[in-house]
N, C-alpha and C positions, 0 to 999 in steps of 0.2 A: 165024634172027635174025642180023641185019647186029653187028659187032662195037661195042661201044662203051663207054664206059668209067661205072663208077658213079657220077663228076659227073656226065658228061652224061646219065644217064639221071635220075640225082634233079634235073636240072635242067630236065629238059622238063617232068617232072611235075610239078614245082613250080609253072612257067608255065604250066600246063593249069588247073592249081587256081587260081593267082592269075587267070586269066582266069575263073572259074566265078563263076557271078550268088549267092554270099554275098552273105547281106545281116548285118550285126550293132548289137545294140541292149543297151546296158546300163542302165536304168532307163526309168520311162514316158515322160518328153520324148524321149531317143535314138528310142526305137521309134516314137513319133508322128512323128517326124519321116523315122525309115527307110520308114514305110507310106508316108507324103507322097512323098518321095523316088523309091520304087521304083514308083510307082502302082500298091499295093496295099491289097486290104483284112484285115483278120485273116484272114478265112475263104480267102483264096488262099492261104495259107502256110504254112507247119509249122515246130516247133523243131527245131533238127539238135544242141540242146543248149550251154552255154558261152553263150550273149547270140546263136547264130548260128541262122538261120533263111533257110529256100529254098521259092521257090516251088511249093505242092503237084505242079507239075506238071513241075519239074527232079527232081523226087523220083528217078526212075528212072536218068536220064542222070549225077544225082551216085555214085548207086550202082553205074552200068556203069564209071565214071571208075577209080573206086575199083578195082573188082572188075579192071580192065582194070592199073592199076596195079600190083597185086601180081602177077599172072599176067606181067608184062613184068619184075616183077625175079624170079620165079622162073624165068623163062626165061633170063635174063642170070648168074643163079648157077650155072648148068652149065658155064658156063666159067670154069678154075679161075683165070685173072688177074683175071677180073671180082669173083668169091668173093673173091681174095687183097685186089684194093683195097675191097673195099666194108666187110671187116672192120676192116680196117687204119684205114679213114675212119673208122668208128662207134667203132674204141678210143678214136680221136684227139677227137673229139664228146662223148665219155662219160666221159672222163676216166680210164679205166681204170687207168693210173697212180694212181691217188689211191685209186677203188673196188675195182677185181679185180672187177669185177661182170661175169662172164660172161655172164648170160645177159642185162641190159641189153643189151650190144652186140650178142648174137644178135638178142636182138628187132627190134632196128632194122634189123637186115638180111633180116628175116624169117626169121630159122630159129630151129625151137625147140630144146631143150635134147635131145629126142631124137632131131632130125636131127643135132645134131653128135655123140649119141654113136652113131649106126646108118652115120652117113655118111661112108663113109673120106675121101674128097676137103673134105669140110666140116671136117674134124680137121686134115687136110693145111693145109690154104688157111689156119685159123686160128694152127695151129704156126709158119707163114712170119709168117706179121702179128701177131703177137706178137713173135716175134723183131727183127724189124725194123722194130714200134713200141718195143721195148723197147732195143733200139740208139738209136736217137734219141733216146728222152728221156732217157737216160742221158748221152748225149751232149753 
């Protein structure tokens, strides 16, 4: 995998999803008017849960998105600048300063509580981005 930074990669993804055929309805007018809208009928569609719903038949393609998503940030946390900013982003996201909620900010980055205690470079990369979230807001 080509190098890149955890903006740009939560920003493609971002714009993958904002491009993906959601459709959202919060009451019965909204959703009459999303069927209208998207020319569909009930029976073409599924809930994906929260007011959102996708065509029975993106069903698959939302799933590979997904699936294709985390595999791209698990592939990009092997490298330990990428690890170092992408914590360092989610302290800053999560408020950490405020929480100390570790494993919030794991989660966001996709790793669980026993990757970081199994994984020396994941202990590494967070040790740096602590430190040097915590230089800045002290700052």
């Amino acid at each position: 995998m080509k190098s890149i930074t955890y903006a740009q990669l939560k920003a493609n993804q971002q714009k993958e999803v904002d491009n993906f055929p959601f459709m959202f309805a919060f009451g019965r007018e909204q959703f009459d008017e999303m069927l209208k809208k998207n020319n569909v009928t009930v029976s073409d569609i599924c809930s994906i849960g929260c007011g959102g719903y996708i065509r029975k038949t993106d069903f698959k393609a939302m799933h590979d998105m997904f699936d294709r998503h985390t595999a791209e940030l698990a592939e990009a946390r092997k490298q330990n600048k990428f690890l170092k900013e992408a914590i360092l982003n989610e302290m800053s996201n999560h408020e950490y300063c405020v929480t100390y909620d570790r494993e919030e900010v794991l989660n966001a980055c996709g790793i669980t509580e026993d990757d970081f205690q199994k994984n020396e470079d994941v202990h590494k990369a967070w040790n740096a981005a602590k430190k040097n979230y915590m230089l800045a807001v002290e700052a």
